[in-house]
Residue, then its C-alpha position, 0 to 999 in steps of 0.5 A: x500500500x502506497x501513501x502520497x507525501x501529504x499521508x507520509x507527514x500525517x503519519x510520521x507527526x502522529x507516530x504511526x508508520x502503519x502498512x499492516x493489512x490488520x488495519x484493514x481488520x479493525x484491529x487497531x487503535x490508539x488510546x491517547x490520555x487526557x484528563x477531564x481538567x480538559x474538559x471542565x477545568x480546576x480551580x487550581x491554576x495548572x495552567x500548562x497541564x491543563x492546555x497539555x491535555x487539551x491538546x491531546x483531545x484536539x490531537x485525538x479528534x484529528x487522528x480520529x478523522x485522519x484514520x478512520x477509514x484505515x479503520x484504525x480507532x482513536x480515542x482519549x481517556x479521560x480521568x479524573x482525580x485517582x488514588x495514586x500514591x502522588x496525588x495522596x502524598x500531595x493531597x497529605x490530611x483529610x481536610x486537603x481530601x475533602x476539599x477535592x472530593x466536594x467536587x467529585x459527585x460520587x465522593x471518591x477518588x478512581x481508581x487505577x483498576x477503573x480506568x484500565x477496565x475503560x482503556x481494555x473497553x476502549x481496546x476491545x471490539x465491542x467499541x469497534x464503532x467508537x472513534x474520536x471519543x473523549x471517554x471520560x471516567x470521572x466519577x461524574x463531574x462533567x455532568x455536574x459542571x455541565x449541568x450547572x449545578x455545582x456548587x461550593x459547600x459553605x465549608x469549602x469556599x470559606x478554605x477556597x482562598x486558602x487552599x487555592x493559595x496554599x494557606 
């Protein structure tokens, strides 16, 4: 199979350098990960991790067109706030906890396992007709910033301030 010098740079930029006749199969596919701080934002500023995971959605979206008729899938994870040893070192008393929790509708942090069960569905045939998706695993927070009804507990914007600055 030949490409023409538009589809060699395409996929040079992308990372793929794909003449494989499984591709033909619907086999293949890309799981790019992102973040739902893409999507809806924090109050944290994190400016530079925040438009570094919306570039991987746009990335995403392109790729997803570019290669869909090769049938090669290509979507992004997004997760939200995961019990990882990072994020529990930084997030250190229960107060700094609950301050992020307040924000997450099912109350709890994801977990790792949550997100490998999303990326093996995204892997798998059943989403052989998925392409371009920002698959967000979050525990709900996307819906209650859409919907518009997220608010601060009193408790939470009276530390806002604070925990905002690092006070």
């Amino acid at each position: 199979m030949g490409f023409d010098d538009g589809d060699q740079r395409k996929r040079r930029l992308s990372g793929l350098q794909i003449r494989h006749p499984r591709a033909a199969a619907g086999r293949w596919f890309i799981i790019n990960t992102a973040s739902f701080v893409a999507l809806v934002g924090v109050a944290t500023p994190q400016m530079a991790y925040t438009s570094s995971k919306g570039a991987v959605l746009v990335m995403t979206r392109e790729l997803s067109v570019i290669h869909a008729r090769e049938n090669i899938r290509v979507n992004a994870l997004c997760p939200g706030p995961l019990r990882t040893e990072l994020l529990m070192k930084f997030l250190n008393t229960e107060v700094k906890k609950q301050r992020r929790l307040v924000h997450v509708p099912m109350g709890r942090f994801g977990e790792a396992k949550e997100m490998a069960y999303a990326a093996l569905y995204l892997a798998s045939d059943d989403s052989s007709y998925v392409t371009g998706a920002e698959f967000m695993v979050d525990g709900d927070h996307r819906r209650l910033r859409d919907a518009g009804v997220m608010k601060h507990p009193p408790e939470a914007q009276m530390t806002f301030g604070r925990c905002l600055w690092g006070g």
